[in-house]
C-alpha positions as CSV (number, residue, x, y, z in Angstrom):
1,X,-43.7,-4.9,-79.0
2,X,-44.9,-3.8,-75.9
3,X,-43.8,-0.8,-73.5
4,X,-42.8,-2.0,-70.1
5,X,-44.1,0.1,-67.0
6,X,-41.4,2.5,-66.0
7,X,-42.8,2.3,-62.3
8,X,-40.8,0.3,-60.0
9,X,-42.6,-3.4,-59.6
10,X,-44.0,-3.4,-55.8
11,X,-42.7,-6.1,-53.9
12,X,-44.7,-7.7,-50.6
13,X,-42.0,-7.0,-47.9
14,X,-43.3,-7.6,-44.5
15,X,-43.3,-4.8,-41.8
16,X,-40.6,-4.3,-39.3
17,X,-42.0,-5.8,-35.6
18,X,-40.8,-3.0,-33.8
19,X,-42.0,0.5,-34.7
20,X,-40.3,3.5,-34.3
21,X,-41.8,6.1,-31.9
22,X,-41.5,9.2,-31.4
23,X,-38.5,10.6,-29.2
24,X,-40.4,10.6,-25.3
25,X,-39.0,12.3,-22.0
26,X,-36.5,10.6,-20.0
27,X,-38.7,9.1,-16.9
28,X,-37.1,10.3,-12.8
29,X,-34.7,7.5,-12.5
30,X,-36.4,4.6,-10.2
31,X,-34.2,2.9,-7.8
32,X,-34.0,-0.5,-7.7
33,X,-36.0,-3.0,-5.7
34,X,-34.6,-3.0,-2.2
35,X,-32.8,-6.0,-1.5
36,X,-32.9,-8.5,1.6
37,X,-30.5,-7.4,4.3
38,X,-27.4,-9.6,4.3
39,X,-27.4,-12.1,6.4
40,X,-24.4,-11.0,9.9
41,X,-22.3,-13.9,11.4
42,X,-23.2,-14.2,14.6
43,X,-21.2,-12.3,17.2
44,X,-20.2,-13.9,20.3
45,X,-22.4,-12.6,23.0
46,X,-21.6,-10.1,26.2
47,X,-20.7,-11.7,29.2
48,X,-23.5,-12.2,31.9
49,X,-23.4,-10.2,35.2
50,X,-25.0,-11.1,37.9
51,X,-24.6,-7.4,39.9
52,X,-23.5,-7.5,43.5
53,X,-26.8,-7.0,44.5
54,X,-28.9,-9.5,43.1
55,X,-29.4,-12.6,45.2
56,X,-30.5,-15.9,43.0
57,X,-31.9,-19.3,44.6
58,X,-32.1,-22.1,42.1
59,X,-30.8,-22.9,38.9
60,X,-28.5,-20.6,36.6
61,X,-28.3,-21.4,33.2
62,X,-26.2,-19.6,30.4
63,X,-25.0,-20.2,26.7
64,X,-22.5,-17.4,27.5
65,X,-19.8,-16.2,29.7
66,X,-21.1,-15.5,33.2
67,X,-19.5,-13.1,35.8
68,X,-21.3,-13.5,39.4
69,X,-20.5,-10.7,41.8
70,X,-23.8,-11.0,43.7
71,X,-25.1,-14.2,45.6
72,X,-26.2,-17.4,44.2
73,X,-27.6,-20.5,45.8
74,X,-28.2,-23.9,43.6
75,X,-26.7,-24.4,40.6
76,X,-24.9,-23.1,38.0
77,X,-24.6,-24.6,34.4
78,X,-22.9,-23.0,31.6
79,X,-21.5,-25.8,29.8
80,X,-19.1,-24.4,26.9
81,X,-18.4,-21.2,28.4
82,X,-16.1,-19.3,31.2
83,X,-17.6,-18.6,34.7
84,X,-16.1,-15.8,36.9
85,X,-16.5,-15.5,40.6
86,X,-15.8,-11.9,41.9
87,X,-14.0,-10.9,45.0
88,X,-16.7,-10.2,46.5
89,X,-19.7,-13.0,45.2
90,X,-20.7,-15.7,47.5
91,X,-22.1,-19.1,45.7
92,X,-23.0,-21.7,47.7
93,X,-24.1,-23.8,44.5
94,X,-22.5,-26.6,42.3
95,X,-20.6,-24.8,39.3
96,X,-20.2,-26.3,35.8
97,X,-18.6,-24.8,32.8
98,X,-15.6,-25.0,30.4
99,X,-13.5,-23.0,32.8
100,X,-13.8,-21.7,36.3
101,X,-12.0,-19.2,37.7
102,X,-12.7,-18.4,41.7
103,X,-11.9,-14.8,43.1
104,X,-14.8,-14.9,45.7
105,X,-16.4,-17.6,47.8
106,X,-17.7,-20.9,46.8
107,X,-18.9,-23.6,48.8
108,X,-20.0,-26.4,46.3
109,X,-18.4,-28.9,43.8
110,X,-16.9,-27.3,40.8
111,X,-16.6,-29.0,37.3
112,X,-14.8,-27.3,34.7
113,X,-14.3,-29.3,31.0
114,X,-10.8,-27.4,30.7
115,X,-9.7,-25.4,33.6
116,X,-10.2,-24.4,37.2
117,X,-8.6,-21.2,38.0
118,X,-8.1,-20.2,42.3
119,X,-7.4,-16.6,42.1
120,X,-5.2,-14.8,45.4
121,X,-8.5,-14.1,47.1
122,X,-10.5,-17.2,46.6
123,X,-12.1,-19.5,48.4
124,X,-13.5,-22.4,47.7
125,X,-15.3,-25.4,50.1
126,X,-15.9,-28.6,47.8
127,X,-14.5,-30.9,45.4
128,X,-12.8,-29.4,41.7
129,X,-13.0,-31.8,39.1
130,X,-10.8,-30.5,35.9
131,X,-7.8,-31.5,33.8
132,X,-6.2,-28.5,35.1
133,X,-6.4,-26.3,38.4
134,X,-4.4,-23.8,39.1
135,X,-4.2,-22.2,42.8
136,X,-2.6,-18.4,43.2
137,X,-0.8,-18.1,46.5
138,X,-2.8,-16.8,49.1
139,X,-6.1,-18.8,47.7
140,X,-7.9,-21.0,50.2
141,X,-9.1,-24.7,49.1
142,X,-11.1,-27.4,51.3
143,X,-11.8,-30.8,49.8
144,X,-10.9,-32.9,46.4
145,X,-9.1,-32.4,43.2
146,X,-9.8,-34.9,40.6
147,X,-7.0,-34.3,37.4
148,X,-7.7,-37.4,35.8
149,X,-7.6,-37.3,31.6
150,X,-11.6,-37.8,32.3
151,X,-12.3,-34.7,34.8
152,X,-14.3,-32.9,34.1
153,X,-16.3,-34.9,31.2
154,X,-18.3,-36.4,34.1
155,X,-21.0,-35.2,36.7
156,X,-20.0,-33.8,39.4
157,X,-19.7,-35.9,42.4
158,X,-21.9,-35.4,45.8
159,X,-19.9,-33.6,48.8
160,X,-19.4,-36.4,51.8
């Protein structure tokens, strides 16, 4: 009979898809893609001061506490928030805000949504429309308290 081929029969084996390299140098490490800063809460702002030196005529308007040590004529809206009245402020100006409290002088109406506060040395010349006032001894008041369960959700009222 015949002699088979001692050689091993050659099979069709398909080639691997990734081929080996040779061993490279490790790279200087890259840092990562910076990332977008995260996002703060927002902080409650400063209080506003209005120095004892600054004189304002017109409108005041604030989406933060106020503090007035200096003078203001007009108005003076800062709906949500507390306005202060220093010893030694004068404000001849309507006043609204959540709450009020009075160390200085006021002569104008004064709407507060929660509180109006009359420290020792206040004084104040016009109507106070809140659900609660509060008057330290020694404070001086002239005109109308309105303490209604409605004070203060209103607009303020026109001096006689």
């Amino acid at each position: 009979m015949w002699k088979k081929n001692d050689a091993p029969a050659v099979q069709n084996t398909p080639e691997p898809a990734v081929k080996p390299t040779p061993h490279t140098p490790p790279q200087a490490a890259v840092p990562p893609p910076a990332q977008p800063p995260v996002q703060e809460r927002p902080r409650a702002a400063a209080p506003v001061t209005i120095g004892a030196s600054v004189v304002i005529k017109g409108e005041v308007s604030a989406a933060e506490d106020l503090t007035i040590s200096g003078r203001v004529e007009g108005k003076v809206e800062v709906r949500d928030h507390i306005v202060r009245v220093g010893r030694e402020a004068r404000v001849h100006a309507s006043i609204q805000a959540r709450v009020v409290a009075v160390e200085g002088t006021v002569k104008g109406n004064i709407t507060a949504t929660e509180r109006i506060e009359l420290l020792a040395a206040g004084k104040v010349e016009g109507d106070l429309v809140a659900p609660k006032i509060a008057m330290a001894d020694g404070a001086e008041f002239r005109g109308r308290i309105d303490m209604t369960a409605t004070a203060g959700k209103g607009e303020v009222r026109k001096s006689a």
